[in-house]
C-alpha positions in Angstrom: 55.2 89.2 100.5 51.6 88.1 99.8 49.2 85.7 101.5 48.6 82.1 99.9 46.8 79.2 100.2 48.2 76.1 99.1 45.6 73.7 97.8 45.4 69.9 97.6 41.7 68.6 96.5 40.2 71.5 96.9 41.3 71.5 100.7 43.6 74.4 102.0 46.3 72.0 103.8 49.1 75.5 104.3 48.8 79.2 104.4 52.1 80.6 103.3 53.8 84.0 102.6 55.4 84.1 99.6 56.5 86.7 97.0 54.5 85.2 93.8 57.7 85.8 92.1 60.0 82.9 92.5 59.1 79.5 91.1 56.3 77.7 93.4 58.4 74.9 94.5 55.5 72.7 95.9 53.2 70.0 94.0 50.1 71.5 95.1 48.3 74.9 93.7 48.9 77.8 95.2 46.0 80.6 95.6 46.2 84.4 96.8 44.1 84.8 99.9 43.1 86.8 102.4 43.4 87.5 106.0 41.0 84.8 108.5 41.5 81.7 105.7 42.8 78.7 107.2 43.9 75.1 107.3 40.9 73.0 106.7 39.2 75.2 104.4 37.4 74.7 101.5 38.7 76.5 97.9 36.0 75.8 95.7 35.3 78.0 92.3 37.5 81.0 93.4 35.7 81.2 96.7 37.3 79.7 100.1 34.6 78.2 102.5 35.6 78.2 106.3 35.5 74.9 107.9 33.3 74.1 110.1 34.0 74.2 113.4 34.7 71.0 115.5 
């Protein structure tokens, strides 16, 4: 199992583990990512921008 982003606007709104296999079963885009992305980020040209912190 693999680390993704789901993406909605360009806003990661869910950090999942899935196996890429399977058919993505959500309505939003779903992005390999690494450890330390989060809810709140920004996914913008293949890069993911940390929010900023509150």
């Amino acid at each position: 199992m693999e680390r993704y982003a789901v993406i909605d606007n360009g806003t990661v709104t869910n950090v999942v583990l899935w196996d890429g296999e399977t058919e993505w079963g959500g309505a939003d885009q779903a992005v390999p990512c690494p450890e330390g992305v989060n809810i709140g980020d920004t996914y913008q040209d293949g890069e993911f921008i940390p929010a900023e912190p509150e």
